[in-house]
C-alpha positions in Angstrom: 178.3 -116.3 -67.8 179.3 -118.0 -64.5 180.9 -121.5 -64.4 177.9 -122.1 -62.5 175.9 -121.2 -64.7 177.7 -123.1 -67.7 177.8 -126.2 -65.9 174.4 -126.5 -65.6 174.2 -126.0 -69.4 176.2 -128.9 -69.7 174.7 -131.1 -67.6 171.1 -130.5 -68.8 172.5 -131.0 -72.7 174.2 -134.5 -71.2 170.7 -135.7 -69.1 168.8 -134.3 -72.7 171.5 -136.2 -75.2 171.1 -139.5 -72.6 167.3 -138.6 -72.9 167.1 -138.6 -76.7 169.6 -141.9 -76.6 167.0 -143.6 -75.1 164.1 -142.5 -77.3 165.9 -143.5 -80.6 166.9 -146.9 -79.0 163.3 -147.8 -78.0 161.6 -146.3 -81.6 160.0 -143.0 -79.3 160.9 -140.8 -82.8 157.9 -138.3 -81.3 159.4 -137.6 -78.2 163.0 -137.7 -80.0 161.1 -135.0 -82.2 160.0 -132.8 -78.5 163.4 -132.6 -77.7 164.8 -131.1 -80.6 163.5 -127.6 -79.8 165.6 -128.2 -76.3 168.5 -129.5 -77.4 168.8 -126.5 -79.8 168.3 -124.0 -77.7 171.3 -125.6 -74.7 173.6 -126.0 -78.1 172.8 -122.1 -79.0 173.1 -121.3 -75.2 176.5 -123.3 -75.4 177.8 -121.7 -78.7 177.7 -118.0 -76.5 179.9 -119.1 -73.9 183.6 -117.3 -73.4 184.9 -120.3 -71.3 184.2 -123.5 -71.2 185.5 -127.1 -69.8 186.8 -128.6 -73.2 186.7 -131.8 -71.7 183.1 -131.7 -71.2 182.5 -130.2 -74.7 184.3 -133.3 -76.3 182.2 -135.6 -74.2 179.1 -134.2 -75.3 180.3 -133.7 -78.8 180.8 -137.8 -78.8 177.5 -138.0 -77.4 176.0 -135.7 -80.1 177.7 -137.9 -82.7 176.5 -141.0 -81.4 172.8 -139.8 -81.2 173.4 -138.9 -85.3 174.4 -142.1 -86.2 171.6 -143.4 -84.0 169.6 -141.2 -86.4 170.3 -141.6 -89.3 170.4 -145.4 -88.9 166.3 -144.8 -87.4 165.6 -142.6 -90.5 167.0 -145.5 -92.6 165.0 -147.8 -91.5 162.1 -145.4 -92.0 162.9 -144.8 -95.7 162.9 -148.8 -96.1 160.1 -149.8 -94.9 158.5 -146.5 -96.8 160.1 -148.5 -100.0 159.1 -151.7 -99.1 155.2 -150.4 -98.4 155.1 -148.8 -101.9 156.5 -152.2 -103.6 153.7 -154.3 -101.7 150.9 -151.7 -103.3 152.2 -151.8 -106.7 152.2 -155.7 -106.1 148.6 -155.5 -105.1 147.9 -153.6 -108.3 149.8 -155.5 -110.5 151.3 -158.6 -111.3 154.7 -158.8 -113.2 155.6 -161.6 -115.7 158.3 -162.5 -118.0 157.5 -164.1 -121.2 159.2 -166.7 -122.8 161.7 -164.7 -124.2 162.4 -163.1 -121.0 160.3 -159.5 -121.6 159.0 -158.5 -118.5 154.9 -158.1 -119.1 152.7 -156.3 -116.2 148.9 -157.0 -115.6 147.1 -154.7 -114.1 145.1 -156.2 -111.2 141.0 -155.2 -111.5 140.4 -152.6 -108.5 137.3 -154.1 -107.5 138.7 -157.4 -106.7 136.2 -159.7 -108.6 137.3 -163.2 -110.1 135.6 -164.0 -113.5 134.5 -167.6 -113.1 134.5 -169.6 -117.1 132.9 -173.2 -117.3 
């Protein structure tokens, strides 16, 4: 492979990392998701290279590992707000109490939402 043809590699995995920077940082996780396909094909096209600028690779390699963490701290927000949806439907279905001796008691909350009124 030319150095041509490697530094074009390079620079379309750079303009694709800064691409998916920006997706992550502005919530886009679809179009984070229709640049995954790219991004692993220039890192397979990458991987078959004899020569290569080390420099370069150690920039994008910091650029890879920032885009993880950037990741993994979107997918963490995912998973909590996944938990904290589940808690507020088990609180709509239920209702906790402790009695007086400190025993936790649930009530199941009627599905069809009606109040008995008593005189």
């Amino acid at each position: 492979m030319t150095l041509q043809k490697s530094n074009e590699l390079f620079d379309a995995l750079d303009d694709l990392l800064e691409d998916e920077r920006t997706a992550l940082l502005t919530g886009d996780l679809e179009k984070v998701g229709h640049l995954f396909d790219r991004k692993e094909s220039l890192v397979e096209e990458l991987s078959q290279l004899e020569r290569f600028e080390t420099v370069a690779l150690h920039e994008l390699q910091g650029k890879m590992k920032r885009n993880q963490a950037l990741l993994d701290s979107a997918l963490e927000g995912i998973r909590a707000v996944a938990g904290r949806l589940s808690e507020l439907r088990r609180v709509r279905n239920s209702l906790d109490t402790y009695d007086s001796n400190g025993a936790k008691r649930s009530i199941e909350i009627a599905k069809d939402g009606a109040v008995e009124k008593r005189a």
